[in-house]
C-alpha positions as CSV (number, residue, x, y, z in Angstrom):
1,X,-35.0,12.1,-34.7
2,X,-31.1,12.5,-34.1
3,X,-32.2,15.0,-30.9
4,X,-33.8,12.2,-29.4
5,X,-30.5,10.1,-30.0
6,X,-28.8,12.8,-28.5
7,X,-30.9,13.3,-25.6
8,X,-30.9,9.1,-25.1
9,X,-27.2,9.0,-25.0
10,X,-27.0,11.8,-22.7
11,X,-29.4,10.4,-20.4
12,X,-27.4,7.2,-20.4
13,X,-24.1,8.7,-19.9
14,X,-25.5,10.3,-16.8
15,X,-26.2,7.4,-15.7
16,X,-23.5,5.7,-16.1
17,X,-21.8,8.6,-14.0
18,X,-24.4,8.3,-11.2
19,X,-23.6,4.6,-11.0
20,X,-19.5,4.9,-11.0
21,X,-20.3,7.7,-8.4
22,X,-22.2,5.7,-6.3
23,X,-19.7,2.3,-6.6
24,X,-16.6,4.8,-5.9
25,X,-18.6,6.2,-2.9
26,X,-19.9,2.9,-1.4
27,X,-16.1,1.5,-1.7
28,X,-14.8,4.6,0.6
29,X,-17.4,3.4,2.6
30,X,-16.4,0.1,3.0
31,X,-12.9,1.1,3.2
32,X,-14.1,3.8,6.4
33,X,-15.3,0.9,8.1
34,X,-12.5,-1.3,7.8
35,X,-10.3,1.3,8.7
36,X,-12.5,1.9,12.0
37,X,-12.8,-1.5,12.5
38,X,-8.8,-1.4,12.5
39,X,-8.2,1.3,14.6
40,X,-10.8,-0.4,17.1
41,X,-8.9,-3.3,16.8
42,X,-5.0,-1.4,17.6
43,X,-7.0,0.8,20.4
44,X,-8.5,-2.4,22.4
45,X,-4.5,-3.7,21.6
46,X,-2.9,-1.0,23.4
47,X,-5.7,-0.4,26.4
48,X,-5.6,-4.7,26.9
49,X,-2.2,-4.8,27.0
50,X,-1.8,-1.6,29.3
51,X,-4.1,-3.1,31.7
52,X,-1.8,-5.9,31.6
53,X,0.8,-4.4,32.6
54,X,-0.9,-2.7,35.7
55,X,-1.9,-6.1,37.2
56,X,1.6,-7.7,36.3
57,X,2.8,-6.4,39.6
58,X,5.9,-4.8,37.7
59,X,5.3,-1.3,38.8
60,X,4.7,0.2,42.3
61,X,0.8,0.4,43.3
62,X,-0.3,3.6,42.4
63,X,1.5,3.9,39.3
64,X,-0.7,0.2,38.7
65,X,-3.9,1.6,39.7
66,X,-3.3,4.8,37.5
67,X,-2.7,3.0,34.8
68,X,-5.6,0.7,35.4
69,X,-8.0,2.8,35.9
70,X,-7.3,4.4,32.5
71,X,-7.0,1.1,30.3
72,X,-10.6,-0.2,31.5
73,X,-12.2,2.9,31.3
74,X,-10.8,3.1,27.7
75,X,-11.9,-0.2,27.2
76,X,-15.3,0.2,28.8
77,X,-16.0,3.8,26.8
78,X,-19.3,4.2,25.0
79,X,-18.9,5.7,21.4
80,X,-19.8,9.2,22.9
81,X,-17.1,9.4,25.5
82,X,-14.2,6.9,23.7
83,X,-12.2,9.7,22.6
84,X,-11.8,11.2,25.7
85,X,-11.1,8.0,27.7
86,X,-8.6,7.2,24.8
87,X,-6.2,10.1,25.5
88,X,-7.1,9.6,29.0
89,X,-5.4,6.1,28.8
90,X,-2.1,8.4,26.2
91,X,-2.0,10.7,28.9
92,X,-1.4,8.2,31.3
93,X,0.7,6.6,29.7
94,X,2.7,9.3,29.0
95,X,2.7,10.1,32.9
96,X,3.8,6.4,33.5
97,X,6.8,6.5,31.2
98,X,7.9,9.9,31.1
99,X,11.0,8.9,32.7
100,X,13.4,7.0,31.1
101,X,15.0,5.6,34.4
102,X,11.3,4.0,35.3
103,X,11.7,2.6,31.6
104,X,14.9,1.3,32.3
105,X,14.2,-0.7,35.5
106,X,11.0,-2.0,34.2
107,X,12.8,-3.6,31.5
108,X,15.2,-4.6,33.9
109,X,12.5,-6.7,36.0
110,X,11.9,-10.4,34.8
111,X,9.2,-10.0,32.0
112,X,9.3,-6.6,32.2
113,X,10.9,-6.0,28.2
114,X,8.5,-8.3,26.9
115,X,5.7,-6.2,28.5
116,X,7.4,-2.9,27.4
117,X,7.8,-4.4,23.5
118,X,4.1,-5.1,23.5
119,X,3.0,-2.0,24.6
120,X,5.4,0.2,22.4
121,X,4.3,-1.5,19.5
122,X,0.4,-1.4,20.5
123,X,0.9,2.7,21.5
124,X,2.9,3.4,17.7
125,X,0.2,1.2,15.9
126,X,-2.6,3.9,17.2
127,X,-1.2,7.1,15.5
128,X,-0.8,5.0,12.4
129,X,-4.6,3.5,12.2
130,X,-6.5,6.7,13.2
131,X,-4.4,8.6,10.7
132,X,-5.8,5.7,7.7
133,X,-9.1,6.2,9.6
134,X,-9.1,10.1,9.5
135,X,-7.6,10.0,5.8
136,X,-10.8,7.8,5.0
137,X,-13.1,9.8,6.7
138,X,-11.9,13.3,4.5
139,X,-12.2,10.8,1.4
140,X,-15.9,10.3,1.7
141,X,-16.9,13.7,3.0
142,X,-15.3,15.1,-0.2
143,X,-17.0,13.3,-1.9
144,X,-20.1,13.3,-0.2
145,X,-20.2,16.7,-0.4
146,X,-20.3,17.1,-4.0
147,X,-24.0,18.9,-5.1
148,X,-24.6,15.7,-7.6
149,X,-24.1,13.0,-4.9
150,X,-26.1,15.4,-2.3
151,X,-29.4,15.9,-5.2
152,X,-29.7,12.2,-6.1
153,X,-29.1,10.7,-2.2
154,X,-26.6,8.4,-3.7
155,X,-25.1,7.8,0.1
156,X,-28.5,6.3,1.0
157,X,-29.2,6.0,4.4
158,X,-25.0,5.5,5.7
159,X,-24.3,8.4,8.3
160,X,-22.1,11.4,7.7
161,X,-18.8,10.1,8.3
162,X,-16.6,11.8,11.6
163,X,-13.3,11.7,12.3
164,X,-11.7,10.2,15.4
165,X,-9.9,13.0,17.6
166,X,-7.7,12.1,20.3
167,X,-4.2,12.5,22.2
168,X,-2.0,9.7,20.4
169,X,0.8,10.9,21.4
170,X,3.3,8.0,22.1
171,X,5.7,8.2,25.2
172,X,9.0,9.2,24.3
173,X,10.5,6.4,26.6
174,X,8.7,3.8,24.5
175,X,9.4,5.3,21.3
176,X,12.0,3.8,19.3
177,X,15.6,5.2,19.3
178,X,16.5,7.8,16.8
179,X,12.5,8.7,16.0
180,X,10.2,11.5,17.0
181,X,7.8,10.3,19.3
């Protein structure tokens, strides 16, 4: 009799792992999507207010058109290809305001440091929410890896998370003073 009081309890301890298992995985879960939903929301920040800039009539044409061309089609990207039109759009950024001089007289220009403000905080916001993304994404394939969560399915049906790769690289020009870009 006591075996099968044994065996009960051990069955129901199991359980009761399966089920904190499956609670801790489905809240990394939820935390992965708010963090991509965050670093969606930061990325569509930086590319709106680049493509601002380029039709603000601040900077000479091509230099506009440039940087145009790189904020829509960042803006525009499909899942498959946003990564690469992402550090497209750092690239040209970086390309933009690799100068300090150009910095300079852009901020000198009526509107011009207000533009400058928004876009250095949009561009050092990126690195900062595809990091939390990234972090969250290791999280749950840890975890998702394990042989116990793998045997009982207890991800269901939510894809295998993937981390988002990409040049974020901010400008040194619109970095702020005294920190590595």
């Amino acid at each position: 009799m006591t075996d099968w009081i044994w065996a009960a309890v051990a069955v129901v301890l199991f359980a009761v792992y399966l089920s904190w298992t499956a609670g801790r995985l489905d809240r990394l879960h939820a935390r992965l999507d708010t963090a991509r939903a965050a670093l969606d929301a930061q990325l569509l920040r930086r590319a709106s207010v680049a493509q601002e800039l380029a039709t603000s009539s601040l900077l000479d044409p091509a230099t506009s058109l440039l940087l145009y061309e790189a904020s829509h089609a960042a803006r525009q990207a499909d899942e498959e290809q946003r990564e690469v039109a992402e550090s497209e759009l750092s690239q040209a950024l970086r390309a933009v305001f690799g100068e300090p001089e150009q910095v300079a007289a852009l901020r000198a220009a009526p509107g011009g440091d207000e533009v400058l403000r928004d876009l250095s905080s949009a561009a050092r916001r990126v690195p900062m929410a595809r990091r939390f993304h990234n972090d969250a994404v290791r999280a749950a394939r840890a975890l998702r890896t394990h042989r116990i969560v793998r045997y009982f399915r207890l991800a269901g049906r939510a894809p295998f998370p993937m981390a988002f790769e990409m040049d974020d690289e901010v400008p040194a020009a619109l970095a702020p003073q005294g920190s590595p870009a």
